[in-house]
C-alpha positions in Angstrom: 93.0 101.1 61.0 91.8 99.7 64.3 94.4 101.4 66.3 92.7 105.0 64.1 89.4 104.1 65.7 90.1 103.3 69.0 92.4 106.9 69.1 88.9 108.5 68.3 86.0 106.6 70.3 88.6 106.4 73.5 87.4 109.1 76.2 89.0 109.4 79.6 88.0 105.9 80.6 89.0 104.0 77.0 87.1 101.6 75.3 87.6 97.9 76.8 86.6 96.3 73.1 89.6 98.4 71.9 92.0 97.5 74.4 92.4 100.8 76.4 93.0 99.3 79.6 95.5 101.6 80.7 94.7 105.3 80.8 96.4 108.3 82.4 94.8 111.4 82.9 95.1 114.6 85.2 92.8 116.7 86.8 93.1 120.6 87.8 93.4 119.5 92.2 95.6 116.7 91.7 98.0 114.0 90.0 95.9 111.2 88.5 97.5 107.8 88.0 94.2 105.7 87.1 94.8 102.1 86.5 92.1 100.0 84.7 93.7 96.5 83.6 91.6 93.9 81.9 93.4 90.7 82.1 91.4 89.0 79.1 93.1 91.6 76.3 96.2 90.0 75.2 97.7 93.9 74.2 97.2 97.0 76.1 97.5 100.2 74.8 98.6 103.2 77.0 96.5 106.6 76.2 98.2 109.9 77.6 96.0 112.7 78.0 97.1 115.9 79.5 93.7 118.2 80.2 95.3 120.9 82.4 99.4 121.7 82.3 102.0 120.4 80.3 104.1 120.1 84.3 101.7 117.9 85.3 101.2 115.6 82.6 105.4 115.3 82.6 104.9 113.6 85.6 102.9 110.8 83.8 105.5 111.0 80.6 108.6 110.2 83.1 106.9 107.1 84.3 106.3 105.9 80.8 109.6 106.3 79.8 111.0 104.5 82.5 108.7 101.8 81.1 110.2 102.0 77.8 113.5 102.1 79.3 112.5 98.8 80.9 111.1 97.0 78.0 107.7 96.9 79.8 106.4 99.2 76.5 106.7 99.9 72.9 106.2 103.2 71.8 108.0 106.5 70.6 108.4 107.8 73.9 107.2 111.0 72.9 104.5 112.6 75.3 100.8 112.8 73.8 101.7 109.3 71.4 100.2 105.7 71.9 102.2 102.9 73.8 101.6 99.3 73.6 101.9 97.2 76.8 104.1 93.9 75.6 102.0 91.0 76.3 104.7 88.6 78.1 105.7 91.8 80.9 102.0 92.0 81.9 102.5 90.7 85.0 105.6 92.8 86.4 103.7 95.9 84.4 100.4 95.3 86.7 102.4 94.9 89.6 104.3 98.2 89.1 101.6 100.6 88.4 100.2 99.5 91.4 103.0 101.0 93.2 102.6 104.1 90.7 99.4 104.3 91.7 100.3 104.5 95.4 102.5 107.0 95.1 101.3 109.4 93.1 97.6 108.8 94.6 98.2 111.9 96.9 96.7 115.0 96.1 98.9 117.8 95.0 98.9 121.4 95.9 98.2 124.0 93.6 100.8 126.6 93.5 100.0 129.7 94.6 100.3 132.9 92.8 102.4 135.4 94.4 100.0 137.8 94.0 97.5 135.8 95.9 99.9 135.3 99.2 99.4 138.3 101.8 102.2 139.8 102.8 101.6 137.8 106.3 102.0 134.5 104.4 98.5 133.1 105.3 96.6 132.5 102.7 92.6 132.8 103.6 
């Protein structure tokens, strides 16, 4: 019932009386890993939310099944569903999506429609 609640008060930054510390979201200009960990809440719970394409969002979904892969999370694996951080892998979990974060910190171009480009190539 909780877990119902906290799915509908969450917005992009999650609720911290929840447990929402981790969220991932994108933007239209670029790749968003945002990483908000509160060390007090013994459980996390990881929120994907896609607000632009579904080839963007992927990007997030791969990470999070490497995660499950690992044992770092519980969940169905499924893009768009809940995951719960396990509470005794909080440590290595913090410590890897600060390299997450790193890497996919960097802004990423849109791609250009062909009928955008000029036949020189430049685009203006």
């Amino acid at each position: 019932m909780a877990a119902h609640h906290a799915r509908q008060r969450c917005g992009a930054g999650g609720t911290r009386d929840e447990g929402i510390d981790f969220v991932f979201a994108t933007t239209r200009r670029m790749q968003v890993v945002q990483v908000l960990l509160d060390a007090e809440m013994p459980l996390t719970v990881l929120d994907i939310r896609d607000r632009t394409k579904w080839l963007a969002g992927s990007v997030i979904a791969k990470i999070l099944r490497r995660m499950l892969n690992a044992g770092y999370v519980t969940g169905s694996g499924h893009y768009g569903t809940k995951f719960e951080l396990r509470a005794e892998r909080r440590d290595e979990v913090q410590r890897t999506f600060e390299i997450f974060s790193l890497v996919n910190s960097e802004p990423q171009p849109l791609p250009v429609e062909a009928k955008d480009v000029p036949k020189d190539g430049l685009v203006s």
